[in-house]
Structures are given as structure tokens and as C-alpha cells.
N, C-alpha and C positions, 0 to 999 in steps of 0.2 A: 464637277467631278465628285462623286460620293466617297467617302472614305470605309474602307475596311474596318468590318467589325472591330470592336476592342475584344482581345484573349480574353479569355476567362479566365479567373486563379482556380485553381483546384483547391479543394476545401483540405487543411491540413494534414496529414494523416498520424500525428502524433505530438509528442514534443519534441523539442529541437535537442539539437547535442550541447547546447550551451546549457538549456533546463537541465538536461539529464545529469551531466556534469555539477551544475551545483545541486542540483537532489543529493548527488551522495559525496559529496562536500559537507552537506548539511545535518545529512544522516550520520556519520561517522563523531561530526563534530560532540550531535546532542547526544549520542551512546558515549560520549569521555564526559560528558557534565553529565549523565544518568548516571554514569559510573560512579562521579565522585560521591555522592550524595546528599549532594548540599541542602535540598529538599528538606522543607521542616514540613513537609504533609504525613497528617498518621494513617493517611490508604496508601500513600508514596515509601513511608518507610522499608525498605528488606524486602522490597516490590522486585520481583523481576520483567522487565519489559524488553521482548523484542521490537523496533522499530524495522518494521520489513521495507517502506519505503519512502521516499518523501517526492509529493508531485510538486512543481515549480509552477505557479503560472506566467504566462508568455512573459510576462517584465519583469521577474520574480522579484515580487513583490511582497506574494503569497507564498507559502506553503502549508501543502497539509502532509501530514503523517500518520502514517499507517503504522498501527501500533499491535501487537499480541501478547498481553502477557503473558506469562508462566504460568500451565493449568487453565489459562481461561477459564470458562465457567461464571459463574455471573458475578464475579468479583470483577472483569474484566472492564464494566461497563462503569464501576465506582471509582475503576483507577484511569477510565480515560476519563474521566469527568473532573477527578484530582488534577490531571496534565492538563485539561485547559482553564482551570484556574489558575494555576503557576504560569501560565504560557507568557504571561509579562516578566516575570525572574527569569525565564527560560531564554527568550529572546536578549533579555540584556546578556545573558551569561553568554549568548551563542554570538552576538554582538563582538566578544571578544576575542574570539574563539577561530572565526571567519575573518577573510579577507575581501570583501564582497562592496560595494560600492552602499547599498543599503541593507540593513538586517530586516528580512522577513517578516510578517504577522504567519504566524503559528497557529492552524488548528490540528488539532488532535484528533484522529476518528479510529476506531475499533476495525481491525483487517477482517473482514468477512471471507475469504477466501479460504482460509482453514476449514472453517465450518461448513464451506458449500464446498471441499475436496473431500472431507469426512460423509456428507451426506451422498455424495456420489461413490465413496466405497460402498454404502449400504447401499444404494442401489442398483451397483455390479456383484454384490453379492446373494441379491433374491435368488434364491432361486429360481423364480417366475424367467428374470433377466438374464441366468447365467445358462439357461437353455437355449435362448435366443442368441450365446455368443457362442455356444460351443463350435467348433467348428464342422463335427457331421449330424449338424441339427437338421433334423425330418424340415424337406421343404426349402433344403437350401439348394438352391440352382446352380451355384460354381461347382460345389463336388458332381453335378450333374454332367457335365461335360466334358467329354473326351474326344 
């Protein structure tokens, strides 16, 4: 007698709610140790950083963090470069910080999202582009029918 195929997994479709859960366990924690300042970096000093998010990997083991500072601009990329030199003082600090079975490896990466919601303003506001969305743009076939 042959046996029935084995199911297939379906390929993830995100993280889990346990990731998600210590992402902003994690994030909350490192904005109270950004807060204090313990930081003796002189790009880190009177830095303002948003941390917009931190991703878990599956064991979280890892994280990385999504950072923006204040202004961006190309100081933005000096001061994630400062964050992951510290990310060893950062981790021991978030080590205490957290209640977590193991403390994370820490990277640091620059949130590109800002900059690609800014470039898509300029692009709804071409004009070229804001013809194309008017609503009684020549050519458009919904106001066509009645």
C-alpha cells in the first residue's frame, strides 16, 4: 500500500508574535539606555535617534534595528556606524535591561523608508503624475460610464 504524500509547509509569511513581542521589548528597552547617555561616542553625543523598529530572527538571537536620526542627512550614516561600534556596551547594557533567556547580537542599519516615502511625495507631486491621478483626467474610462 503506498502512502500519501507528506503536506507541504507553507513558506512563513512573516514573524511570529513571539518575534514581534520581543522586537519592541527590545526597542523600548535600547531608547531608555539611548536616553540615559551613557555613550562616550563624540557622533553619539546630543544625537537624536529614532529607533523605528527592531527585527527578531526566528531564535532571536539576532537583532537588527532600524534606526533615523534627527535631520538625517548624511550625518545619519556616521551615527549608525557609531551604533555599531558600541553595539558591544549596548548589548551588555540591554543584557540588563531585558528579561530574555539570551541577550541578542545587535546590528544597526539606517531606516530607508523615510527617504523612499519622501521620494514618492515628489513623485505624486509631478505634475506629469498628478494628471494621471486627477480624477476627470482625459482618457479616463470610469467617469465614462453611466
Amino acid at each position: 500500500m503506498k502512502r500519501p504524500p507528506a503536506p507541504t509547509r507553507a513558506a512563513p509569511r512573516g514573524p511570529s508574535q513571539r518575534q514581534l513581542r520581543a522586537g519592541e521589548l527590545m526597542r523600548h528597552a535600547l531608547v531608555e539606555i539611548l536616553r540615559a547617555d551613557e555613550i562616550r561616542d563624540p557622533v553619539l553625543s546630543g544625537a537624536s535617534v529614532t529607533l523605528t523598529e527592531v527585527r527578531m530572527s526566528p531564535d532571536l538571537r539576532n537583532a537588527t534595528i532600524f534606526v533615523e536620526p534627527l535631520g538625517g542627512g548624511e550625518r545619519s550614516h556616521e551615527i549608525v556606524k557609531a551604533l555599531n561600534r558600541n553595539h558591544k556596551f549596548l548589548r551588555g547594557r540591554l543584557g540588563h535591561a531585558i528579561d530574555m533567556k539570551f541577550t541578542p547580537e545587535l546590528k544597526f542599519l539606517h531606516d530607508e523608508s523615510f527617504d523612499q516615502a519622501a521620494r514618492m511625495n515628489r513623485l505624486f507631486q509631478d505634475p506629469r503624475v498628478a494628471q494621471d491621478l486627477a480624477p476627470d483626467a482625459p482618457g479616463d474610462s470610469l467617469g465614462d460610464q453611466d
